[in-house]
PLY file of the C-alpha trace (Angstrom):
ply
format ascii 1.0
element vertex 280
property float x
property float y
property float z
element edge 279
property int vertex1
property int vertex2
end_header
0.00 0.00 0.00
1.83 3.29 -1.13
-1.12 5.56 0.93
0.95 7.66 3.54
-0.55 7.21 6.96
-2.53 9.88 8.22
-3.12 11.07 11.89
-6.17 13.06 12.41
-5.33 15.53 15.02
-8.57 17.49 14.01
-8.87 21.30 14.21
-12.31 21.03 16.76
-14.44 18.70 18.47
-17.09 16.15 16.82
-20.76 16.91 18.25
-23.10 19.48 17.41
-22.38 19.26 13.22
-22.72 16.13 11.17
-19.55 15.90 8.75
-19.65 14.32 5.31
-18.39 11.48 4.30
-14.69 12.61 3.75
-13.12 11.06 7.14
-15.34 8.07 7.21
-13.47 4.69 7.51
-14.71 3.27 4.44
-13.32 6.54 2.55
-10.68 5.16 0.77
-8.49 8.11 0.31
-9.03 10.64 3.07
-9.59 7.98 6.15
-7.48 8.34 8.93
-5.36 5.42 10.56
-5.49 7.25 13.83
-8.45 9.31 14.88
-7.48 11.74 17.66
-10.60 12.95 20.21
-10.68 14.81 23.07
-13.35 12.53 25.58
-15.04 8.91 25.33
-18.06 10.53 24.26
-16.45 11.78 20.84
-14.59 8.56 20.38
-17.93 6.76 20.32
-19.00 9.13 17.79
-16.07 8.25 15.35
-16.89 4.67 16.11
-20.36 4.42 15.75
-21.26 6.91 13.05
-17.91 7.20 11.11
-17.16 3.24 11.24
-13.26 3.23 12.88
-12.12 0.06 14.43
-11.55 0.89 18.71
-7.59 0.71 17.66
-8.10 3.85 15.45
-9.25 6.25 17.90
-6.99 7.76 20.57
-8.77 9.77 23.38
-5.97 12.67 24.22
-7.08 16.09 24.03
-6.20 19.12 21.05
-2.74 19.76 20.67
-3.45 23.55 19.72
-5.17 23.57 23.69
-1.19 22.91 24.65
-1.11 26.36 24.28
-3.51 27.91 26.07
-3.15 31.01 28.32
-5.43 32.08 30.77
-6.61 36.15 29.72
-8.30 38.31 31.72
-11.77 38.57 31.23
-13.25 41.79 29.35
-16.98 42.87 29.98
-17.66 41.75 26.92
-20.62 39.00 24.88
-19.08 37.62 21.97
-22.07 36.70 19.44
-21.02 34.38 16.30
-23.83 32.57 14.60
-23.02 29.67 11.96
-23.67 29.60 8.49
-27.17 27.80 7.20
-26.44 25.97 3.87
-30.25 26.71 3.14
-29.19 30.45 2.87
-26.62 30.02 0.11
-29.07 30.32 -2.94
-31.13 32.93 -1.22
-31.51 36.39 -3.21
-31.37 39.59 -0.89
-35.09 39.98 -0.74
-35.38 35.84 0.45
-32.71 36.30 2.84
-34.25 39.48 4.85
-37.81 37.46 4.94
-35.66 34.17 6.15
-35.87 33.75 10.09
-32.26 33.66 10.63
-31.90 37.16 9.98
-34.86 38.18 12.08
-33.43 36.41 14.79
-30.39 37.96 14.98
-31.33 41.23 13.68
-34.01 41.20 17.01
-30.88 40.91 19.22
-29.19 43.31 17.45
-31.89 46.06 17.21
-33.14 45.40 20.80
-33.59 48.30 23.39
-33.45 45.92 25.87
-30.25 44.58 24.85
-29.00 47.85 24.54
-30.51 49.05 28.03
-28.36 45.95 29.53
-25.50 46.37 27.78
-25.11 50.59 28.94
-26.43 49.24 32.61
-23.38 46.94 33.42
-20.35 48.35 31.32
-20.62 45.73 28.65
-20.01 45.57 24.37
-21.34 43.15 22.64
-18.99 41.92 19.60
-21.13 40.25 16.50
-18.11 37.96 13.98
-19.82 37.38 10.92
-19.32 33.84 9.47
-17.33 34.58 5.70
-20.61 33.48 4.43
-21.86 36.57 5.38
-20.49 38.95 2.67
-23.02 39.29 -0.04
-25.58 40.53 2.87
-22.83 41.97 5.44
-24.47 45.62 4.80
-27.58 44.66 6.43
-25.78 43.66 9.62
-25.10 46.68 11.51
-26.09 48.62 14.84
-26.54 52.62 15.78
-24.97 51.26 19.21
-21.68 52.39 20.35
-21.30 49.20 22.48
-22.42 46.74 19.76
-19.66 46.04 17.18
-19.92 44.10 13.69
-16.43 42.61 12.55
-15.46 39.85 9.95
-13.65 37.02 11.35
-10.12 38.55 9.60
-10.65 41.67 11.46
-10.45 39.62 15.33
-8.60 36.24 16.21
-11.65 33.78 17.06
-9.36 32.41 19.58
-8.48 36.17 21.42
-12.31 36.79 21.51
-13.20 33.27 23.22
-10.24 34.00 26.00
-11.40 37.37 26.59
-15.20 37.42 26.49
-17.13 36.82 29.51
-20.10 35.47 27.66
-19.72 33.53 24.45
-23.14 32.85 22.02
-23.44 30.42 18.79
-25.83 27.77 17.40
-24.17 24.86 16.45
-20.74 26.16 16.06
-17.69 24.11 17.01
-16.35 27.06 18.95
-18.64 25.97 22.10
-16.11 23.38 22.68
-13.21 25.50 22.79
-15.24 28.35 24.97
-15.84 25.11 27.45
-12.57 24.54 27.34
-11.89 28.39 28.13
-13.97 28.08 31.19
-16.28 30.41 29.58
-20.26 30.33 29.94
-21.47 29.90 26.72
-25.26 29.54 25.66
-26.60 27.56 22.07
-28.92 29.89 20.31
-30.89 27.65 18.19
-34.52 29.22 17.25
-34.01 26.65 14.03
-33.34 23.68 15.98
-35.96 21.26 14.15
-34.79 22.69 10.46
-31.10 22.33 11.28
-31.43 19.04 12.34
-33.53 18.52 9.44
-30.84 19.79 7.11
-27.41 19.24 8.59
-28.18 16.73 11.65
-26.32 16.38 15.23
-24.13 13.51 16.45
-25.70 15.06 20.45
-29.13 14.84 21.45
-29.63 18.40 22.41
-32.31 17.74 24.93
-30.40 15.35 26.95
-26.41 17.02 26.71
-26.78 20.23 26.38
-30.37 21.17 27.14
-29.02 23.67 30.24
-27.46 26.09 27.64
-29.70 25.83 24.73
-32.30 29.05 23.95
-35.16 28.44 21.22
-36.27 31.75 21.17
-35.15 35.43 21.23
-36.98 36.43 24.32
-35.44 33.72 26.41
-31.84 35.10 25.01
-32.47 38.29 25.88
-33.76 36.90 29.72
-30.73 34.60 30.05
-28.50 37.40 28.92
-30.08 39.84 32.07
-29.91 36.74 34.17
-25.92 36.59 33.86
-26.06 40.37 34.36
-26.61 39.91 37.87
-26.10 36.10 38.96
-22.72 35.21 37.21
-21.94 33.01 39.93
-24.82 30.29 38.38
-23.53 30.23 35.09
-20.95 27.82 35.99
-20.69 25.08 33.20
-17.70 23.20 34.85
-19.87 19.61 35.10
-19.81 20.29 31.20
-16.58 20.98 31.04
-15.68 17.33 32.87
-18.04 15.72 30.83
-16.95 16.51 27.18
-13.63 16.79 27.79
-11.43 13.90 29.22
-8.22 15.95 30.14
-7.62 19.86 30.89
-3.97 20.17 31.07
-1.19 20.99 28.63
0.02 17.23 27.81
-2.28 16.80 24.71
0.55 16.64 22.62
2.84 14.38 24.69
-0.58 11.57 24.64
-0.98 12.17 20.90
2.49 11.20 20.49
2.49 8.60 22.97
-0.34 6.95 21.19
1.03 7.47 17.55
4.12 5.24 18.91
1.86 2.60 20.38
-0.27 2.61 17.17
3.05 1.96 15.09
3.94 -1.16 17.55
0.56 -2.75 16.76
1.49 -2.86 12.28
3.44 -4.58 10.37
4.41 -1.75 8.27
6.89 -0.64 10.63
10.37 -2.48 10.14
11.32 -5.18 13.05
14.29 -2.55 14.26
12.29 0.47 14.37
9.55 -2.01 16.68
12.95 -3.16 18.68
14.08 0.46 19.50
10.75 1.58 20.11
10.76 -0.69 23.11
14.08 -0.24 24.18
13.27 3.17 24.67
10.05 2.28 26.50
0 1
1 2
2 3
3 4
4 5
5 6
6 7
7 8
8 9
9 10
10 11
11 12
12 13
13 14
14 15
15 16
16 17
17 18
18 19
19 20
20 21
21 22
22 23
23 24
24 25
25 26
26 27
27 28
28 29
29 30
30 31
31 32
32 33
33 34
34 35
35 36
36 37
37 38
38 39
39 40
40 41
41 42
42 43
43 44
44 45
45 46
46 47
47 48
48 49
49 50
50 51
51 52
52 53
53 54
54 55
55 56
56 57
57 58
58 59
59 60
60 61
61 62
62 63
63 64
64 65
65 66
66 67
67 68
68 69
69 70
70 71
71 72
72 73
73 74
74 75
75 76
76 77
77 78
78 79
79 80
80 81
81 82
82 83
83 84
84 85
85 86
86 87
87 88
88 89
89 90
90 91
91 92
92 93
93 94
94 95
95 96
96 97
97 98
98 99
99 100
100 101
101 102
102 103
103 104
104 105
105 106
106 107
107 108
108 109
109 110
110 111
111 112
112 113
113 114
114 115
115 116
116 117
117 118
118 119
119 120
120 121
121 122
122 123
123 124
124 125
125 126
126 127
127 128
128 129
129 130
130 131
131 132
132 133
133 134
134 135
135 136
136 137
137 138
138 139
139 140
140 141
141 142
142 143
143 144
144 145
145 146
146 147
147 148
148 149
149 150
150 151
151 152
152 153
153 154
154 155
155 156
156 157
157 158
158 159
159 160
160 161
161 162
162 163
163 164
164 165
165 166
166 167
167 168
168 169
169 170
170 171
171 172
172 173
173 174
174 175
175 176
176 177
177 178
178 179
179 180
180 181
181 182
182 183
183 184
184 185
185 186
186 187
187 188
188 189
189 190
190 191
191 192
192 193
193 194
194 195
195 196
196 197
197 198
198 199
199 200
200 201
201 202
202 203
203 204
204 205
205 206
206 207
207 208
208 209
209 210
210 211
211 212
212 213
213 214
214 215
215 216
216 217
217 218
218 219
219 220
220 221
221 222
222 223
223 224
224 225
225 226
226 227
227 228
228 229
229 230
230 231
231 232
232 233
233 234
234 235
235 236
236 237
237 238
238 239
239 240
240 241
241 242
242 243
243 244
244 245
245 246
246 247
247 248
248 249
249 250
250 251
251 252
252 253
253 254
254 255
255 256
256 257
257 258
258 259
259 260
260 261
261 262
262 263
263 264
264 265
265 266
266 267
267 268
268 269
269 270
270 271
271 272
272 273
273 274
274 275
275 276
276 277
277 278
278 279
C-alpha cells in the first residue's frame, strides 16, 4: 500500500455538526489510521457513526489547547452565529424574509439589549461567518457598544479568552469556549430545520439542554440573568463531561499513542519495533 498514513489531530471537536463522508473509515483516500478525540463521548461518535475500528481512535485532548493562556476577562458578549447551507441560494429579498436574519437582527436592534448592555459596562462583539459577505451591509447597529467585525478583522481564539459570555448555534467554537472556562449559551430558534438539514451527532435535549435558547426572548432573559447572577452560570460539570483531560500534555498523549499505534502494524520495520521498546 503506497497511501501515507494519516493522523487526524482534528482542528475542533465532533458533536453538534454532522460531517460528510470525507473522514469516514470506508473513505478510501481521506480515512485516517489514527483518529485523535478529546473525551469517550467523541470517540464513540467516530466509532459508531464514522465506522473506525476501537484501535483507530486515541482519546488525548487538542494539541493547539497545549497552548492555552489564561486572559483576563473583558466585559464583553461575543455573538457568532453559523452559516445555514439553506441560505446560500437565497436572493437579498429571500434572505431578509428568512428567520435567521430576524433572529439575529431582534438581538441586534433590541432596546433591551442595549438598556443591559449601557447598565453593566458591557459591548457586545457580533463575527460574521465569511458566508456573510453578499448581505454583510444589512448587519449593523446605531450602538456604540455593539460592534460588527469579519472574522479577519479579530482572532476567534483572542475573543473566546477574553469574552465573559460567548453565544453560537451549532458552532464548534462551544467546545473550545468550554474549554476556556467560559459560559457559553446555544442559540438555536431553528433547531428542528437544522437538524432537518445538517443533523447532530448530540441529542440536544439530553447534553446540552441547560445552555440551549429556542427563542429570542429567552436570550435576551438569560443574557439579564448573567447580568446579575454570574456566579450560576458555571458550566464546569460540562466541562468534565466533554472533555477527558484539561492540562497541557495533549501533545505528549498524541504522540504517545502514535508510537503505540506503530507497535501494533506490520508496516513498521522489526528494528524500528525493537528500539521503540528499548526506549520504553
Amino acid at each position: 500500500n503506497s497511501r501515507l498514513k494519516f493522523v487526524f489531530l482534528q482542528h475542533g471537536v465532533l458533536g453538534l455538526k454532522q460531517v460528510d463522508h470525507t473522514f469516514f473509515a470506508s473513505n478510501r483516500l481521506n480515512h485516517a489510521d489514527l483518529f485523535i478525540t478529546s473525551s469517550q463521548i467523541e470517540k464513540q461518535i467516530v466509532l459508531n457513526f464514522l465506522g473506525y475500528q476501537d484501535d483507530n481512535v486515541a482519546v488525548t485532548g487538542l494539541a493547539r489547547w497545549d497552548n492555552f493562556k489564561k486572559l483576563p476577562k473583558e466585559k464583553k458578549i461575543f455573538v457568532m452565529p453559523t452559516w445555514r447551507v439553506q441560505l446560500d441560494l437565497l436572493s437579498d429579498q429571500e434572505f431578509l424574509a428568512s428567520e435567521f436574519f430576524e433572529a439575529y437582527s431582534s438581538l441586534l436592534h433590541s432596546d433591551k439589549i442595549k438598556r443591559i448592555l449601557h447598565e453593566n459596562g458591557y459591548s457586545l462583539h457580533f463575527m460574521l461567518h465569511p458566508k456573510f459577505v453578499r448581505f454583510e451591509k444589512y448587519f449593523m447597529s446605531d450602538d456604540e457598544n455593539i460592534k460588527i467585525f469579519h472574522q479577519s478583522e479579530l482572532p476567534i481564539d483572542m475573543e473566546l479568552k477574553t469574552s465573559s459570555l460567548v453565544i453560537t448555534d451549532y458552532s464548534s467554537i462551544m467546545w473550545d469556549a468550554l474549554y476556556y472556562s467560559c459560559p457559553v449559551l446555544l442559540f438555536q430558534f431553528d433547531q428542528k430545520d437544522y437538524l432537518e438539514t445538517q443533523g447532530s451527532y448530540l441529542d440536544f435535549d439530553s447534553g446540552l439542554k441547560d445552555i440551549i435558547i429556542k427563542n429570542p426572548q429567552d436570550l435576551l432573559q438569560q443574557i439579564s440573568m448573567f447580568m446579575q447572577q454570574k456566579e450560576t452560570f458555571d458550566l464546569s460539570h460540562l466541562q468534565h463531561k466533554y472533555f477527558a483531560y484539561h492540562d497541557k500534555n495533549n501533545s505528549k498523549r498524541i504522540k504517545n499513542s502514535i508510537s503505540k499505534w506503530e507497535e501494533s502494524y506490520d508496516f513498521i520495520p522489526f528494528y524500528k519495533k525493537l528500539v521503540l521498546r528499548l526506549k520504553k
